[in-house]
C-alpha positions as CSV (number, residue, x, y, z in Angstrom):
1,X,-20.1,-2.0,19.6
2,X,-17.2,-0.5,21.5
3,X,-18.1,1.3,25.4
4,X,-18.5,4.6,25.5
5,X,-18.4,5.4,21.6
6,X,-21.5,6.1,20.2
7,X,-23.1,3.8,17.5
8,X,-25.6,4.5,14.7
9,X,-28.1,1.9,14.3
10,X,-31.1,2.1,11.6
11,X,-34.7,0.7,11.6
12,X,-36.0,-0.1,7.8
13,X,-39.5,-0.7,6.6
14,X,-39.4,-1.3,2.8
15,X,-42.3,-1.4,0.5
16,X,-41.4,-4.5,-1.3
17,X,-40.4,-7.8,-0.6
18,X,-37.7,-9.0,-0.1
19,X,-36.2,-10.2,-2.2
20,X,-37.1,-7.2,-4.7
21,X,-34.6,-5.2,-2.8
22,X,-30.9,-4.2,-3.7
23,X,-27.8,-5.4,-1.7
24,X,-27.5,-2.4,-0.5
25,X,-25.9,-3.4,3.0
26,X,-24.0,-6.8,3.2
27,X,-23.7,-6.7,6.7
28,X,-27.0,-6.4,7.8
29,X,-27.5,-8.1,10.8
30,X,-31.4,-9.1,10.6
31,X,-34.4,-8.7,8.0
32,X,-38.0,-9.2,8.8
33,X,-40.7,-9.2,6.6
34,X,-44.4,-7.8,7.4
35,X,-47.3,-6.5,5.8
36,X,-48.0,-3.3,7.5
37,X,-50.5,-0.6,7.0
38,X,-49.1,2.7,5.3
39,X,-50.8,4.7,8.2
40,X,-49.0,5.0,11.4
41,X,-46.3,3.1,12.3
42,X,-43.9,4.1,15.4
43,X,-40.8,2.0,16.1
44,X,-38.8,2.3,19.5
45,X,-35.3,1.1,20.5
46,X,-34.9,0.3,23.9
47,X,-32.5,-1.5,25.9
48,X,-31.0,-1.6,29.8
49,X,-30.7,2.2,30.6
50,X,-28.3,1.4,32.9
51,X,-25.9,-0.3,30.0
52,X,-27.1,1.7,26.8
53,X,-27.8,5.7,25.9
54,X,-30.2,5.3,23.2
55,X,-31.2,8.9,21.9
56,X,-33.6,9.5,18.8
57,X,-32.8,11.3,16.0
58,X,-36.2,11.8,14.8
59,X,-38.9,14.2,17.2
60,X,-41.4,11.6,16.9
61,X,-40.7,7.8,17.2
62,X,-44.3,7.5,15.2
63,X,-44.4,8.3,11.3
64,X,-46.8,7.7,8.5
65,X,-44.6,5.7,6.3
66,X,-43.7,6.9,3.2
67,X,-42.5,4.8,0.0
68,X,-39.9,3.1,-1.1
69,X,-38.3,3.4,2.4
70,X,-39.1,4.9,5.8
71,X,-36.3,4.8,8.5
72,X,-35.7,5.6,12.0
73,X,-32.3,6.4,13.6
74,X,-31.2,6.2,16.6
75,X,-28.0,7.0,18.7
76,X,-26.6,4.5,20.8
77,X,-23.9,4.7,23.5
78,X,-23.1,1.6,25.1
79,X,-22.1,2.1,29.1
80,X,-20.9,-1.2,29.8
81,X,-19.1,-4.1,28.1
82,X,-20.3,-7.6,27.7
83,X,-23.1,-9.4,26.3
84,X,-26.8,-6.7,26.5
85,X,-29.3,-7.1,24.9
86,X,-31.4,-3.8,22.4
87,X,-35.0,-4.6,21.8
88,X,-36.3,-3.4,18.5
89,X,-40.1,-2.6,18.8
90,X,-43.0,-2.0,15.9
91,X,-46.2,-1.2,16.5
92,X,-48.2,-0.1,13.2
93,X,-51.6,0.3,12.6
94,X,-53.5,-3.1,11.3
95,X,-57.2,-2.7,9.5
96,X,-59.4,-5.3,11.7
97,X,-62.8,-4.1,9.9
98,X,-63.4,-1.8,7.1
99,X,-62.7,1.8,8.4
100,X,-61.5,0.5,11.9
101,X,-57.8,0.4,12.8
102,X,-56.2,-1.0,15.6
103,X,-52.2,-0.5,17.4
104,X,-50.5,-4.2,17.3
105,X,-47.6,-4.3,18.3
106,X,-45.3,-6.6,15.5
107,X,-43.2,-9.2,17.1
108,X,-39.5,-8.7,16.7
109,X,-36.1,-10.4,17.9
110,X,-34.2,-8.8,21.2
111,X,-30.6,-8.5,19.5
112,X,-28.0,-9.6,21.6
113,X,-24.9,-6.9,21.6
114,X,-21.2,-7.6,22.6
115,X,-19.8,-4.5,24.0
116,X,-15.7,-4.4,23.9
117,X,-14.5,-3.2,26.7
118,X,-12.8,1.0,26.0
119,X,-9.7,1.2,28.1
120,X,-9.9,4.8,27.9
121,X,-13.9,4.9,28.3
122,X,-13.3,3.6,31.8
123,X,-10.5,5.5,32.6
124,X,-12.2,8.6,32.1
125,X,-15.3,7.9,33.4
126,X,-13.3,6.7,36.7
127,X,-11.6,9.6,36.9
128,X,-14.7,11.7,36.2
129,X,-16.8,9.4,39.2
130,X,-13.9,10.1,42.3
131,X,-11.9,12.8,40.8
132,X,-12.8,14.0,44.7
133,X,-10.6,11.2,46.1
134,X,-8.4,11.3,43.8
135,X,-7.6,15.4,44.5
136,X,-8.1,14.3,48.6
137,X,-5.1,11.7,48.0
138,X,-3.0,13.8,46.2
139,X,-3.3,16.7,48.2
140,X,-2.7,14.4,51.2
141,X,0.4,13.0,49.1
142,X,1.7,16.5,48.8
143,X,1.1,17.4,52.4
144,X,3.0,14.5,53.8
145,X,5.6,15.1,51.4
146,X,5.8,18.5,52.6
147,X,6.2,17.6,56.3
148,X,8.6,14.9,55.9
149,X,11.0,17.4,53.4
150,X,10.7,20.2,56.6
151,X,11.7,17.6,59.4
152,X,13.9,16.3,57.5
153,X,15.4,20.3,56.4
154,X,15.1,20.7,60.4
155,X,17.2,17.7,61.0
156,X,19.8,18.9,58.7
157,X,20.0,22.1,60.2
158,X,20.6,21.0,63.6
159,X,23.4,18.4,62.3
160,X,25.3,21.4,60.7
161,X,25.0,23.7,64.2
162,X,22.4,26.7,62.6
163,X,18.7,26.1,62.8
164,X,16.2,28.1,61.2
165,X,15.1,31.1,61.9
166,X,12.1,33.0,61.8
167,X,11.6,36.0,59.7
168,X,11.9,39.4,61.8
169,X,10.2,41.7,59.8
């Protein structure tokens, strides 16, 4: 993931096993498999909220699964770079008795994430943090360049014999 650009990162559950399913995506990074009820199932994405944005695309992070595939999406915007870690989280509804279902939360791997650092990410969002000191110091800059342009004008004038003079209106 690159800072400040904004990733999309999908949650699969497939109804078949693994290894009925196509190669559809070469580069997947991790595959679990679990037997899970087809009632509901809700999956979060969470991580540091200090480091990552993670926003939903779906209303509801809960859904009653539907076959071949269900999927959640989310939106993530990484703040800062380096190593962070996103925590993938199932919780789906297990049958403990006939007719009784209970919430269990299925046991998944935090994913560890290397965040490049954005030059331009971290320009703007310095700029956009002390754009108030930044205006201070160049209006000072332009003030004190001002006054030194007059004194020196000033000096100039007196070298040649004629000094400024004030408007008479």
């Amino acid at each position: 993931m690159k800072q400040g650009v904004r990733t999309k990162v999908v949650a699969e559950i497939h109804f078949q096993a693994s290894e009925d399913l196509p190669d559809e995506n070469p580069d997947l990074d991790s595959e679990e498999t679990v037997k899970v009820s087809p009632r509901e199932t809700c999956v979060y994405l969470t991580g540091d909220p200090v480091v990552f944005s993670v926003d939903s695309a779906q209303d509801l992070p809960c859904m009653v699964l539907a076959k071949p595939i269900t999927e959640w999406i989310w939106d993530v915007t990484p703040h800062r770079s380096g190593e962070h870690e996103l925590r993938l989280q199932v919780f789906a509804q297990v049958e403990v008795e006939p007719g009784e279902y209970r919430r269990v939360r299925i046991e998944t791997a935090d994913v560890a994430i290397d965040v490049e650092v954005n030059r331009r990410f971290v320009v703007i969002t310095f700029l956009g943090e002390h754009w108030p000191w930044l205006l201070g110091g160049l209006g000072m800059f332009l003030l004190a360049t001002w006054k030194i342009w007059f004194e020196w004008l000033l000096k100039k004038r007196k070298a040649e014999g004629n000094p400024p003079q004030a408007n008479q209106g």
